[in-house]
LORO-636314 format. One line per field, with one value per atom (N, C-alpha, C): x, y, z; atom name; residue in one letter; residue number from 1. Coordinates in steps of 0.1 Angstrom, whole numbers. Layout:
<pts>
px: (X:...) .
py: (Y:...) .
pz: (Z:...) .
site: (CA:...) .
code: (A:...) .
pos: (NUM:...) .
</pts>
This chain:
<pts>
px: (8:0:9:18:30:36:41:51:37:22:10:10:12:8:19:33:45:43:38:43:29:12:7:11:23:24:34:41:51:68:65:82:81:82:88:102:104:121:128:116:121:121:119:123:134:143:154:157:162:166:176:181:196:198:187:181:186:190:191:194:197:202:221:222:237:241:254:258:260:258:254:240:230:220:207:194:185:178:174:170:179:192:203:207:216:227:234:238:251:261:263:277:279:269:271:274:274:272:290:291:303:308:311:314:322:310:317:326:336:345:344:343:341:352:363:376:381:373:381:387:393:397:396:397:388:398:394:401:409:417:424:424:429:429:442:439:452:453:460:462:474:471:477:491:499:514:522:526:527:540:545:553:567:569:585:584:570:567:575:573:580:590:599:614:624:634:639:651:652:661:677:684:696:700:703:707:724:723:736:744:756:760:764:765:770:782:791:808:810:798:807:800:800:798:782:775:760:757:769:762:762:752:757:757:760:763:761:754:749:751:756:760:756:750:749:753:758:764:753:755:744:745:730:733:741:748:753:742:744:737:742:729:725:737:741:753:746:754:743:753:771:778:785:783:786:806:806:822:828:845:846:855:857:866:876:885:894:900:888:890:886:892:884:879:866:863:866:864:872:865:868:867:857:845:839:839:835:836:823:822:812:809:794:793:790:794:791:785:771:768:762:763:762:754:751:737:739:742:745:735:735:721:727:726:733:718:720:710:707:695:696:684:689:682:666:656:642:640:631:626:614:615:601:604:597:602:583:577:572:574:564:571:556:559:548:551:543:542:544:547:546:528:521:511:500:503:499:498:507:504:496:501:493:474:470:459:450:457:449:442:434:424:427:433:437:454:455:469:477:482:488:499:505:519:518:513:515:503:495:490:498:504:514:522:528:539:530:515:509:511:509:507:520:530:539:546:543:546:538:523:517:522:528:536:548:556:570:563:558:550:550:541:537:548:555:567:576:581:587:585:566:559:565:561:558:572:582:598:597:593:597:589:574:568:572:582:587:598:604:615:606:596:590:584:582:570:578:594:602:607:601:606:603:613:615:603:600:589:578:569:556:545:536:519:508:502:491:477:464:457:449:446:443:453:461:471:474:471:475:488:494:504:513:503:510:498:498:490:476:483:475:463:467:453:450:450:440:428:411:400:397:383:376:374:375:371:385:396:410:415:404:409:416:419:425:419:419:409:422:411:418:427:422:431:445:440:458:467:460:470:476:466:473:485:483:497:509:505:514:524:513:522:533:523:535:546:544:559:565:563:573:583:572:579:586:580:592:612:609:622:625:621:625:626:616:611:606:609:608:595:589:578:579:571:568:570:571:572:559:546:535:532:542:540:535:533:527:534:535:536:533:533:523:521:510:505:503:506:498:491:479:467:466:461:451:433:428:414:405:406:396:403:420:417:416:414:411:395:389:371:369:378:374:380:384:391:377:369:359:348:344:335:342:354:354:344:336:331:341:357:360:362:367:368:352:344:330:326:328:328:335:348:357:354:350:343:329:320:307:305:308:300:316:327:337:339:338:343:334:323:313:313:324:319:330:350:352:344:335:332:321:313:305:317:328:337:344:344:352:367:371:387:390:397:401:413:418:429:440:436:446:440:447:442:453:452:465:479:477:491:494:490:493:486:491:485:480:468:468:463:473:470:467:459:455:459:460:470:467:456:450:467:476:486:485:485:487:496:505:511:502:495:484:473:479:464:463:452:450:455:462:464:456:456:443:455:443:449:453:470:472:472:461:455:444:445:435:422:412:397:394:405:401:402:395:394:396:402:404:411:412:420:429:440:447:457:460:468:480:484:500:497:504:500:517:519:534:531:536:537:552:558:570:567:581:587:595:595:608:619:629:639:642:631:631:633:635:638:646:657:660:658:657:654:670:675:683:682:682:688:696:702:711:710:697:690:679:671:659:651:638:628:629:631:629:622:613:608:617:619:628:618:621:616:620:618:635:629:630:624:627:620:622:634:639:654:665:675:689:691:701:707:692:689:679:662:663:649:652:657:659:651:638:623:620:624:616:601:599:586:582:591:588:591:589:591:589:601:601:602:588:592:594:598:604:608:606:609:624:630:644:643:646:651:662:673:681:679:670:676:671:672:672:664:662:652:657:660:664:656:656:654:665:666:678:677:661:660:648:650:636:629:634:631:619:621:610:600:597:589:579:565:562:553:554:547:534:524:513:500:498:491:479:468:452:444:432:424:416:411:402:383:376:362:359:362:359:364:375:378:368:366:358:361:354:359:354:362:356:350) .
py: (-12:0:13:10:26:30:15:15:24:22:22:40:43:56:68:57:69:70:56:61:67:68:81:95:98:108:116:100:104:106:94:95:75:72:63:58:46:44:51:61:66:82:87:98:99:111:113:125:118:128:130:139:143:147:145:138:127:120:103:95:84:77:69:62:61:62:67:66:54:51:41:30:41:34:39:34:39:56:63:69:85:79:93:96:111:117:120:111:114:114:106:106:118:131:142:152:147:161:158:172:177:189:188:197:210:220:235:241:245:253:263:278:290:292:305:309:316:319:324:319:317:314:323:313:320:327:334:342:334:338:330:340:339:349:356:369:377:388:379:386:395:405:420:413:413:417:423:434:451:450:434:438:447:441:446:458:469:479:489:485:494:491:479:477:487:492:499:487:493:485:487:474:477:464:473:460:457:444:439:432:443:441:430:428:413:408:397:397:399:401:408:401:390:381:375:367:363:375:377:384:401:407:419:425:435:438:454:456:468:469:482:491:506:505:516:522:532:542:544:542:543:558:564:576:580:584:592:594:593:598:613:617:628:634:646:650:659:655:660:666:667:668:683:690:704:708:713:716:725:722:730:739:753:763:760:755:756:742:734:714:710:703:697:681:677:667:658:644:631:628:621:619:605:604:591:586:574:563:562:558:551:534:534:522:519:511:508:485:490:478:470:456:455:441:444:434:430:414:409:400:399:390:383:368:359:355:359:358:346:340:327:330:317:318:306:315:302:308:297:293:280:278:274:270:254:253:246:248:241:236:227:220:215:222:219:214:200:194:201:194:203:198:188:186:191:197:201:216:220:239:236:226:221:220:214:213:219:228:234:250:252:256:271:276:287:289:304:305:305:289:283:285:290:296:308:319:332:325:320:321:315:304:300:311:318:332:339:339:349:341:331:326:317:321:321:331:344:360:355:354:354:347:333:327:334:334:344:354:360:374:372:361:354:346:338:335:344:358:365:372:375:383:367:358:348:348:355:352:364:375:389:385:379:378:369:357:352:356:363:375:382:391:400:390:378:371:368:368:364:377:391:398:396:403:402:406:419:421:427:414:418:420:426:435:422:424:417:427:425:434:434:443:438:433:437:436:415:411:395:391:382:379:369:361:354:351:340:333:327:323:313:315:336:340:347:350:350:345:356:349:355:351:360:375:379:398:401:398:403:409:416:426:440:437:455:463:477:483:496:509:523:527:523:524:514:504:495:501:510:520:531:540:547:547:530:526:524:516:514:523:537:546:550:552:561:549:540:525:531:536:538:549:560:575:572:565:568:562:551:547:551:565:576:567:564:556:562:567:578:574:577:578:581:568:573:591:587:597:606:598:603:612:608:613:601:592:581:570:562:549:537:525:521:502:497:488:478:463:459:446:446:433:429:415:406:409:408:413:412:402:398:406:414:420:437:441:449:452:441:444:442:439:444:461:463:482:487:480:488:489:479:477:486:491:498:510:512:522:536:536:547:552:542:543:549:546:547:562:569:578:592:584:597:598:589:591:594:593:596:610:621:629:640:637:643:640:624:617:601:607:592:580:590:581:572:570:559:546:553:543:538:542:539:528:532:528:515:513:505:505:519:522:528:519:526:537:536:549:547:556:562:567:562:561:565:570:576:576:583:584:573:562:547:544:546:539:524:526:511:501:492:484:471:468:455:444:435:421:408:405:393:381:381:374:362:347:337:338:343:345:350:362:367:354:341:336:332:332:329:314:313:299:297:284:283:284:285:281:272:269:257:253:262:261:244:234:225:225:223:222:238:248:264:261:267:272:283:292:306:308:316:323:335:332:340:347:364:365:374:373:385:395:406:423:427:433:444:458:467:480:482:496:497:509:518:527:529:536:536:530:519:513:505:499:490:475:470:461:469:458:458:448:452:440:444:432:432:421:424:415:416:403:397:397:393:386:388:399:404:394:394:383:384:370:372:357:361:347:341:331:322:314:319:304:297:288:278:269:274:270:255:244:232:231:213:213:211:206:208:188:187:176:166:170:164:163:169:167:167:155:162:159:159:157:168:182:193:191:184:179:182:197:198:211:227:240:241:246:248:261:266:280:279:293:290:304:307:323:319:327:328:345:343:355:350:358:353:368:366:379:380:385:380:395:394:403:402:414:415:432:426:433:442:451:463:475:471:478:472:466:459:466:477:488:496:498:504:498:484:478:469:462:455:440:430:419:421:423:423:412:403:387:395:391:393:384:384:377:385:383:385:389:396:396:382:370:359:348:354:348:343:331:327:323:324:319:305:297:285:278) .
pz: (0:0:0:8:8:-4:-9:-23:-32:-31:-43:-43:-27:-24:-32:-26:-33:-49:-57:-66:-77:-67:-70:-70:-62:-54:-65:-74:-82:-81:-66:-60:-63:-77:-79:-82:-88:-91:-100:-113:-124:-118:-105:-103:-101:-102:-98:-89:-77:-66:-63:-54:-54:-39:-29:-13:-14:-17:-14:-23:-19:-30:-33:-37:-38:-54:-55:-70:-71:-85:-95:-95:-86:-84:-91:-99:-100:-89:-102:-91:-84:-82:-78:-84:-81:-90:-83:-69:-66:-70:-80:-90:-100:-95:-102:-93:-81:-73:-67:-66:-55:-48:-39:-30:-37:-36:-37:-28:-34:-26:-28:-16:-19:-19:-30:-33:-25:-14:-3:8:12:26:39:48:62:70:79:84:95:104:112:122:135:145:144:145:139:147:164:176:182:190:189:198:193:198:203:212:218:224:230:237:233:220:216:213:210:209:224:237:246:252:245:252:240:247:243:236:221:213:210:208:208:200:188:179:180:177:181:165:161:147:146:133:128:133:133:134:151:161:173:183:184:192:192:201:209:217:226:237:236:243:242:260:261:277:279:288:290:302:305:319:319:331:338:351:348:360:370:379:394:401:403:405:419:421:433:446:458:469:471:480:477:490:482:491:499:512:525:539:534:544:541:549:549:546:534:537:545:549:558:550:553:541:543:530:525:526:528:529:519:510:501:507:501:505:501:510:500:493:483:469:471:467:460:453:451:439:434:426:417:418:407:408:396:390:374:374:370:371:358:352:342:342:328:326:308:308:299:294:280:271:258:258:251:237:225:215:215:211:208:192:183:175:176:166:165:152:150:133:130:122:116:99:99:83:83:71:64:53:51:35:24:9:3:-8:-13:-26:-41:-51:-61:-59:-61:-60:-57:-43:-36:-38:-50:-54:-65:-73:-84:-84:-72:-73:-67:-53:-44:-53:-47:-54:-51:-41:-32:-33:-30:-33:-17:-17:-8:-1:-9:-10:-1:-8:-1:7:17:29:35:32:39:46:38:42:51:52:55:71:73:87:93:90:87:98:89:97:108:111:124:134:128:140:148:140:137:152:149:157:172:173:187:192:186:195:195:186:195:208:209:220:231:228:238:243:238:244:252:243:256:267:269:279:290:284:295:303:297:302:313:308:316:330:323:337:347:345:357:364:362:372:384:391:408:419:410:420:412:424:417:428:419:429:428:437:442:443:434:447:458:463:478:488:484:493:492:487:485:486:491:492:484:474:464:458:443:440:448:453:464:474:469:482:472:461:452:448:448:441:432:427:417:420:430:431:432:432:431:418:411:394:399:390:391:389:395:398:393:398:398:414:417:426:431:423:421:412:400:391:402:406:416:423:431:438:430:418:413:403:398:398:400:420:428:431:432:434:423:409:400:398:408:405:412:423:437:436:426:422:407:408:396:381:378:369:354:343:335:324:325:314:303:296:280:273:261:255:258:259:263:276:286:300:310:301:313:310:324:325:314:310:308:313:312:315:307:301:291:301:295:303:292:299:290:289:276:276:287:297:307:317:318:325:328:317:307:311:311:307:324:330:348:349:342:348:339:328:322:330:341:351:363:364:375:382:390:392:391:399:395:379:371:356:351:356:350:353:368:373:367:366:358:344:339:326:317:328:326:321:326:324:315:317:309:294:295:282:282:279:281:266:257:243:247:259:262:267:273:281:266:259:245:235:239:231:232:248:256:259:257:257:273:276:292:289:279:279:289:294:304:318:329:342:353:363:368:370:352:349:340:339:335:318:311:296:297:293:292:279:280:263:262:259:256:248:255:243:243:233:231:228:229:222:230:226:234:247:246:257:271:266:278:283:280:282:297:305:318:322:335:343:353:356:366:380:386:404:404:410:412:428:433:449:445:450:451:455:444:446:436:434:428:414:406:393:387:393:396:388:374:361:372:368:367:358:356:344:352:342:343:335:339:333:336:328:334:329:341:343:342:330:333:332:329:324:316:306:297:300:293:296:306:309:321:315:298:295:280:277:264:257:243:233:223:221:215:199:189:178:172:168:159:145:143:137:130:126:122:118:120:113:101:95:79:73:65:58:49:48:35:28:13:4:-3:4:-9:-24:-31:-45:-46:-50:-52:-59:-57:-62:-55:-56:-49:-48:-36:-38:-31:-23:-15:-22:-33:-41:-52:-62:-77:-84:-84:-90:-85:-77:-74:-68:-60:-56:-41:-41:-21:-25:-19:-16:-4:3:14:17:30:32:47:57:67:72:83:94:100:107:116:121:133:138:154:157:164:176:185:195:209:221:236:242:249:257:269:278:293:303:310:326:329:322:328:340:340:354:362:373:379:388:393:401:386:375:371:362:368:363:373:374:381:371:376:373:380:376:378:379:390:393:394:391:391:386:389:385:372:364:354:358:348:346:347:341:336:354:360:369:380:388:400:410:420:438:440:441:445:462) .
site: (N:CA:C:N:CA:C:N:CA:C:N:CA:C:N:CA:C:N:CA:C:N:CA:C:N:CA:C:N:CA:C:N:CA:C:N:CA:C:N:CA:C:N:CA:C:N:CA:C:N:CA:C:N:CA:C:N:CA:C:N:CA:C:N:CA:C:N:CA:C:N:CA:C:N:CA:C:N:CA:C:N:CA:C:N:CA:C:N:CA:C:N:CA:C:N:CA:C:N:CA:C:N:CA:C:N:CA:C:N:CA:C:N:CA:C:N:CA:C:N:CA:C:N:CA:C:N:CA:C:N:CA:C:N:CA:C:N:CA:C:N:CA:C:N:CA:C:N:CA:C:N:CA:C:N:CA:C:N:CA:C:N:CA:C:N:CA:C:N:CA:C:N:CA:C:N:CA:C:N:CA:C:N:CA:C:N:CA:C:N:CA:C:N:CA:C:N:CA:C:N:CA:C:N:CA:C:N:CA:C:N:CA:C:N:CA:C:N:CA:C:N:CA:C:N:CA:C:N:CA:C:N:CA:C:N:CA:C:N:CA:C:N:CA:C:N:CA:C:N:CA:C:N:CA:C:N:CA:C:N:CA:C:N:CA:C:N:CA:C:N:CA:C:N:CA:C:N:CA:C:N:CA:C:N:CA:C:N:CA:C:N:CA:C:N:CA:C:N:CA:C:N:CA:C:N:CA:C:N:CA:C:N:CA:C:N:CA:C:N:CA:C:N:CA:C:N:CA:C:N:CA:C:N:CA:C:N:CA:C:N:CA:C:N:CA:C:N:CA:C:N:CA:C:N:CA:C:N:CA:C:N:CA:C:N:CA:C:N:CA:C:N:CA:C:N:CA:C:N:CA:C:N:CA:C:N:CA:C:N:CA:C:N:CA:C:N:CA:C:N:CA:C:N:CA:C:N:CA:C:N:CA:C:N:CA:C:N:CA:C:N:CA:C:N:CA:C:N:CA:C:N:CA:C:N:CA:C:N:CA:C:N:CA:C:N:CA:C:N:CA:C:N:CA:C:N:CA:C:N:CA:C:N:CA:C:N:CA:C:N:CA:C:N:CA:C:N:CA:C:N:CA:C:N:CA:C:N:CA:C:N:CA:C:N:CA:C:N:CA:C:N:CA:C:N:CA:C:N:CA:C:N:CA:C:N:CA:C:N:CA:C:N:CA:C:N:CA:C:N:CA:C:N:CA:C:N:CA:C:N:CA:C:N:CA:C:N:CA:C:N:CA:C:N:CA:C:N:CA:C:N:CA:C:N:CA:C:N:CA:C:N:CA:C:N:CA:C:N:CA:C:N:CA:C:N:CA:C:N:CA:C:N:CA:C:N:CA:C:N:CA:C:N:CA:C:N:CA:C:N:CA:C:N:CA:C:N:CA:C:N:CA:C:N:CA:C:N:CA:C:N:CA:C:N:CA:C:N:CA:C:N:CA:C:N:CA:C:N:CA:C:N:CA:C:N:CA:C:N:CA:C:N:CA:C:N:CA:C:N:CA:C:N:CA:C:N:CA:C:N:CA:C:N:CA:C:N:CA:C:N:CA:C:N:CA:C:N:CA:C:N:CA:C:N:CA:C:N:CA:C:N:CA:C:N:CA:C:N:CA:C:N:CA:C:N:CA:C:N:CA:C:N:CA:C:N:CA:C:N:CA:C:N:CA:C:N:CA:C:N:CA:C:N:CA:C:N:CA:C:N:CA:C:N:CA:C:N:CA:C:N:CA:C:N:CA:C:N:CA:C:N:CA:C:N:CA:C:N:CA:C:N:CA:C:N:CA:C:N:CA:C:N:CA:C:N:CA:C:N:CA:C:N:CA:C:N:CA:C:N:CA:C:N:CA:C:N:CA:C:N:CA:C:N:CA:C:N:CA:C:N:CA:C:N:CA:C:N:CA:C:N:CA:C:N:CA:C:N:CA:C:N:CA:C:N:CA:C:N:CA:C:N:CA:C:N:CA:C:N:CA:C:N:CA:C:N:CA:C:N:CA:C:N:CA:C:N:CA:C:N:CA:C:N:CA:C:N:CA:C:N:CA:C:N:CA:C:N:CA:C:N:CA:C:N:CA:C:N:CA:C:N:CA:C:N:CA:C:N:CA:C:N:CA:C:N:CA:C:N:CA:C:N:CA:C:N:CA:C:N:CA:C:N:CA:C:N:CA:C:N:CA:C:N:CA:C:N:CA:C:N:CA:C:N:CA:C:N:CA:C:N:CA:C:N:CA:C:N:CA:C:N:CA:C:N:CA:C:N:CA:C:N:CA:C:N:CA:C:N:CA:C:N:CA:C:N:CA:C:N:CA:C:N:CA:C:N:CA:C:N:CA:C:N:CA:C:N:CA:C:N:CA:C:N:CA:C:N:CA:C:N:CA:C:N:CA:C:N:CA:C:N:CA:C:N:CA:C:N:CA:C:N:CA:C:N:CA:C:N:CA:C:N:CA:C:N:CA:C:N:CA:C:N:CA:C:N:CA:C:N:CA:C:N:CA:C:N:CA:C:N:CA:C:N:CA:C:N:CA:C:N:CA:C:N:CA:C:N:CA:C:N:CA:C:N:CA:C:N:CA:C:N:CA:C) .
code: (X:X:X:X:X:X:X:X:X:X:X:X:X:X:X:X:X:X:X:X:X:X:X:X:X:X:X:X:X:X:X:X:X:X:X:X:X:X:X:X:X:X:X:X:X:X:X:X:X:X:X:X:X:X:X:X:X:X:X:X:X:X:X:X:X:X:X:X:X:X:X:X:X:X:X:X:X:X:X:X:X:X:X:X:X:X:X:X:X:X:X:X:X:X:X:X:X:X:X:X:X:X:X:X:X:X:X:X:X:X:X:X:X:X:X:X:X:X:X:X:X:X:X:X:X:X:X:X:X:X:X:X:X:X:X:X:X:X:X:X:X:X:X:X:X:X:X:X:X:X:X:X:X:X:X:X:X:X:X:X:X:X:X:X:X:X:X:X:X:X:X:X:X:X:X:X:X:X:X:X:X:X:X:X:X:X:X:X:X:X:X:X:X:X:X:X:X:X:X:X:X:X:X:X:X:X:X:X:X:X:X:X:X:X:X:X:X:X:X:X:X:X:X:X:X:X:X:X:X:X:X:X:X:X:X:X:X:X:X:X:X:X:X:X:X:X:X:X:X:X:X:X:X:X:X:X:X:X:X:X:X:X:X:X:X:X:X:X:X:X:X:X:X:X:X:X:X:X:X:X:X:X:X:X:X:X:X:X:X:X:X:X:X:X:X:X:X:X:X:X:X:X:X:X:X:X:X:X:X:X:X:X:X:X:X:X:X:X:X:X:X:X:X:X:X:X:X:X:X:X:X:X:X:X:X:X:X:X:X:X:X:X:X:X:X:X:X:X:X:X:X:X:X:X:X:X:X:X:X:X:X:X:X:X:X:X:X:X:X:X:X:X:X:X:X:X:X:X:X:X:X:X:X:X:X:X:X:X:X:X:X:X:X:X:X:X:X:X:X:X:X:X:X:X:X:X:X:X:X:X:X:X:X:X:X:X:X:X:X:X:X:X:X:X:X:X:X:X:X:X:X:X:X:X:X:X:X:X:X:X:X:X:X:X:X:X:X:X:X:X:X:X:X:X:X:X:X:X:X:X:X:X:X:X:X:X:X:X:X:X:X:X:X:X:X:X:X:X:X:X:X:X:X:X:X:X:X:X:X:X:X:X:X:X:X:X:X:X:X:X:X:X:X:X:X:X:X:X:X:X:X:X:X:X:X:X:X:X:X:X:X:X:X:X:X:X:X:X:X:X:X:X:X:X:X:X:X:X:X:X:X:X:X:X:X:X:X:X:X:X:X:X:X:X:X:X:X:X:X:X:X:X:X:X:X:X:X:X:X:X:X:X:X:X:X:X:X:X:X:X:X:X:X:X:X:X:X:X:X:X:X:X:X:X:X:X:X:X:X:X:X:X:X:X:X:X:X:X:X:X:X:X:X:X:X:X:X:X:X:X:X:X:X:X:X:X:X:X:X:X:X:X:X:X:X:X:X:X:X:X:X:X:X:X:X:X:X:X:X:X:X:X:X:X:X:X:X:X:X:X:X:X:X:X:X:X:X:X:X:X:X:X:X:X:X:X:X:X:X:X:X:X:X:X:X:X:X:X:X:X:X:X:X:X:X:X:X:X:X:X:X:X:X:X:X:X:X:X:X:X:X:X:X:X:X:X:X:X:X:X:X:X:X:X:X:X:X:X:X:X:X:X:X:X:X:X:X:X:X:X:X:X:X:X:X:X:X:X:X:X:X:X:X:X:X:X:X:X:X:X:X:X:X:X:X:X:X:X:X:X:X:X:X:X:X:X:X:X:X:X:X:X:X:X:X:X:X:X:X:X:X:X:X:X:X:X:X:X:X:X:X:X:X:X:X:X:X:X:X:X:X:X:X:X:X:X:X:X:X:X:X:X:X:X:X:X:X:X:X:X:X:X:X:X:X:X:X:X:X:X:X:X:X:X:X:X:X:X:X:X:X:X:X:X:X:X:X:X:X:X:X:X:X:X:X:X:X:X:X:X:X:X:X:X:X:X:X:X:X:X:X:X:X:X:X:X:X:X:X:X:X:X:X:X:X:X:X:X:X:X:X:X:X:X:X:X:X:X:X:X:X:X:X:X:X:X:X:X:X:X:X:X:X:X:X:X:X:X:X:X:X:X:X:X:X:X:X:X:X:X:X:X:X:X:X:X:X:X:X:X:X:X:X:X:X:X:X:X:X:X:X:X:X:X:X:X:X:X:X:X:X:X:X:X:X:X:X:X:X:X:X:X:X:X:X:X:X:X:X:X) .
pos: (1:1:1:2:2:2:3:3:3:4:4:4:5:5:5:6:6:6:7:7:7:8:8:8:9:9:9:10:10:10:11:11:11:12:12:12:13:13:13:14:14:14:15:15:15:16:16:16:17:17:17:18:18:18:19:19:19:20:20:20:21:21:21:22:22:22:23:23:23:24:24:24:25:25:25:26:26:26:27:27:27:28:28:28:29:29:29:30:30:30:31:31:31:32:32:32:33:33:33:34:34:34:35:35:35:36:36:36:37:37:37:38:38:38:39:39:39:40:40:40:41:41:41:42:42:42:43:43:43:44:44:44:45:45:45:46:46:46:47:47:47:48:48:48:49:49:49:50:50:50:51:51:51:52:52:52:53:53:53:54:54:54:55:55:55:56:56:56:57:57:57:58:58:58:59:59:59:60:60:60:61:61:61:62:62:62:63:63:63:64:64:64:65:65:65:66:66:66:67:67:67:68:68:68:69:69:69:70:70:70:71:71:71:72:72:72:73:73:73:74:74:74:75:75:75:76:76:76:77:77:77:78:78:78:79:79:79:80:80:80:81:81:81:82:82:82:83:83:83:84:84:84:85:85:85:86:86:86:87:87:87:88:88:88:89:89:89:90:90:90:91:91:91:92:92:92:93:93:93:94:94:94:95:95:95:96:96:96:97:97:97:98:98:98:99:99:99:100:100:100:101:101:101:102:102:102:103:103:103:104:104:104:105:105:105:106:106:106:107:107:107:108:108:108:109:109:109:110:110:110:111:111:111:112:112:112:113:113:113:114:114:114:115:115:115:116:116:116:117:117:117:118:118:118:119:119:119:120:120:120:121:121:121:122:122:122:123:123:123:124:124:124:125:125:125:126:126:126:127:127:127:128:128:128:129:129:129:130:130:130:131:131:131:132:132:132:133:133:133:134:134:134:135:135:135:136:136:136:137:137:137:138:138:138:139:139:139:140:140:140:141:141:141:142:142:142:143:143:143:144:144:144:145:145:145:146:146:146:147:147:147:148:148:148:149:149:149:150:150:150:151:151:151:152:152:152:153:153:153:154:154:154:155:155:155:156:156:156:157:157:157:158:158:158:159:159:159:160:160:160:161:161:161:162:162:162:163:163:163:164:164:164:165:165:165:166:166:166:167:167:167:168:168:168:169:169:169:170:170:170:171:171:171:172:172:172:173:173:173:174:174:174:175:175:175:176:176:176:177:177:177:178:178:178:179:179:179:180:180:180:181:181:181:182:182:182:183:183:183:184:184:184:185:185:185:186:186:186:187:187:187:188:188:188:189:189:189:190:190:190:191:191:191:192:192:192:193:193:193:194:194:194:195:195:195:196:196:196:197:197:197:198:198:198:199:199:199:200:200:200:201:201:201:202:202:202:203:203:203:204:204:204:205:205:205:206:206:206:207:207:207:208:208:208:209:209:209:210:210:210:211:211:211:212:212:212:213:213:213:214:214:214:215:215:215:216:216:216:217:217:217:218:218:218:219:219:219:220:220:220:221:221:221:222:222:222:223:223:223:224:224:224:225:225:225:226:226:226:227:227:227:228:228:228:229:229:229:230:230:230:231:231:231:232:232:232:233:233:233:234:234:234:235:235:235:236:236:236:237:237:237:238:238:238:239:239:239:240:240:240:241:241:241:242:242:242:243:243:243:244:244:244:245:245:245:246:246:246:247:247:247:248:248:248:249:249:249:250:250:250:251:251:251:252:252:252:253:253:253:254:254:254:255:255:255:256:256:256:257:257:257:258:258:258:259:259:259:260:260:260:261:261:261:262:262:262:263:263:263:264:264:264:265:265:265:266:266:266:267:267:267:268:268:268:269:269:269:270:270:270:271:271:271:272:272:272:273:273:273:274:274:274:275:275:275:276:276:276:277:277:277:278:278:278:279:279:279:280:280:280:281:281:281:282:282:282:283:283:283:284:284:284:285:285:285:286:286:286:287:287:287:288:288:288:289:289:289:290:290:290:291:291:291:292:292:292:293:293:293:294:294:294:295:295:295:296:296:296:297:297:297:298:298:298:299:299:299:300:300:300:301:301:301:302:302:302:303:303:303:304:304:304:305:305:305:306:306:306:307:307:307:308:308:308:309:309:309:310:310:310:311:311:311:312:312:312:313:313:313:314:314:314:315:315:315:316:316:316:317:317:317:318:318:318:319:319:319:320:320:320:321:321:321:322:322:322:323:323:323:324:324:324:325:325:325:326:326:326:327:327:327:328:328:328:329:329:329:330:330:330) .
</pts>
């Protein structure tokens, strides 16, 4: 009776559908059909990078070693002893202290078919190079940031004492900029070109200084299109910049039973780190061919850069522990 119904209905064996069916069977045209590819390719995350932006640079020429070494003369105390006429006073010394950084190189090879340019439908090649640079990018941030994550001293807020007494309401607020400010003037700490400090966070901790009541307050009725905007700017004294880069990404508590995100932020001042290279980033493409391919049936492309990142002053910088918007109390 079903079979009588369908094939009143006109969904017999001699229709052809393209719903169902297997190729080479009465009936289908799957052996006609195939998968469209749209000529574009998708986008990839193509995250902000900032750090090598405020270490102060010192390239290190070719022929003259790995390492390079930096010194500075230490300011003098403040002369405070009265002379007596016609004594001259004795003579002080100085202090000359120094701080050395050994390059190291990284890199990256991939490798593509002649085949595989042959057939692909998209231009492989240059996206290759294109994601290529984006790697390149993030592991050089992800080097300056482990540099920066090992300074000496670092802020808590709320007065916290380490990790460990960290929860979810532990964000930075306006008044942790405040402090940390004045911790920087006070060890005569020199400001941006701008006049300010500055700060880089991770987005979650970023979107707790946008929830700040004082941020909301000083902004409301002066400059309410930041807060429309979502730009915290600038806050006392302190620039602040945001940095999606893997490196910013949150760690959990490694308190037992907590789930608690925590991130790292640094606050410096001018020249509180240098960046040194050897080695400038550069893409290589090695054209098929040579002793190792003589069918030409591989192109190899590939990043290098050789250079070291250091802490030349830890007095005008801080590691900054917090919890995030996204962070929780267990």
């Amino acid at each position: 009776m079903f079979n009588f119904v369908l094939a009143v209905l006109g969904f017999g064996a001699d229709v052809m559908t393209v719903t169902s069916g297997t190729a080479g069977n009465a009936g289908s045209t799957a052996a006609e059909l195939i998968t469209y590819m749209s000529s574009k390719l998708l986008d990839v995350a193509e995250l902000v990078t900032v750090l090598d932006q405020f270490g102060e640079k010192e390239p290190l020429p070719s022929n003259s070693s790995k390492t390079i070494r930096f010194v500075r003369e230490e300011k003098l105390a403040t002369a405070t002893t009265q002379l007596s006429e016609a004594v001259a006073p004795d003579a002080g010394g100085i202090t000359l202290n120094q701080f050395e950084a050994t390059v190291s190189q990284y890199g990256y090879i991939v490798a593509l078919s002649d085949l595989a340019e042959l057939t692909a439908r998209h231009a492989i090649v240059q996206r290759t190079i294109y994601l290529l640079g984006l790697q390149a990018a993030e592991t050089y941030d992800q080097l300056i940031f482990n540099v920066l994550d090992a300074a000496t001293s670092t802020y808590y807020p709320n007065n916290r004492a380490n990790d460990a007494g960290l929860i979810g309401s532990d964000t930075v607020a306006y008044t942790d900029l405040v402090e940390l400010s004045a911790l920087l003037s006070e060890q005569g700490a020199r400001p941006f070109e701008s006049g300010d400090y500055v700060v880089v966070v991770a987005p979650q901790v970023y979107a707790a200084l946008l929830k700040d009541p004082d941020f909301k307050a000083a902004h409301q009725l002066v400059s309410p299109e930041n807060i429309y905007k979502g730009q915290v700017d600038a806050l006392a004294g302190i620039r602040v910049v945001r940095s999606n880069a893997p490196a910013f990404a949150a760690v959990t508590s490694a308190v037992g039973g907590q789930s608690n995100k925590i991130y790292s932020s640094f606050l410096f001042g001018r020249s509180a780190y240098q960046i040194t290279d050897l080695q400038n980033m550069r893409i290589y493409v090695a054209a098929p061919g040579g002793q190792s391919d003589p069918l030409q049936q591989r192109r190899k492309i590939g990043w290098k850069f050789a250079f070291k990142s250091i802490i030349t002053n830890q007095n005008w910088m801080r590691r900054v522990r917090s919890s995030g918007l996204s962070s929780v109390t267990n």
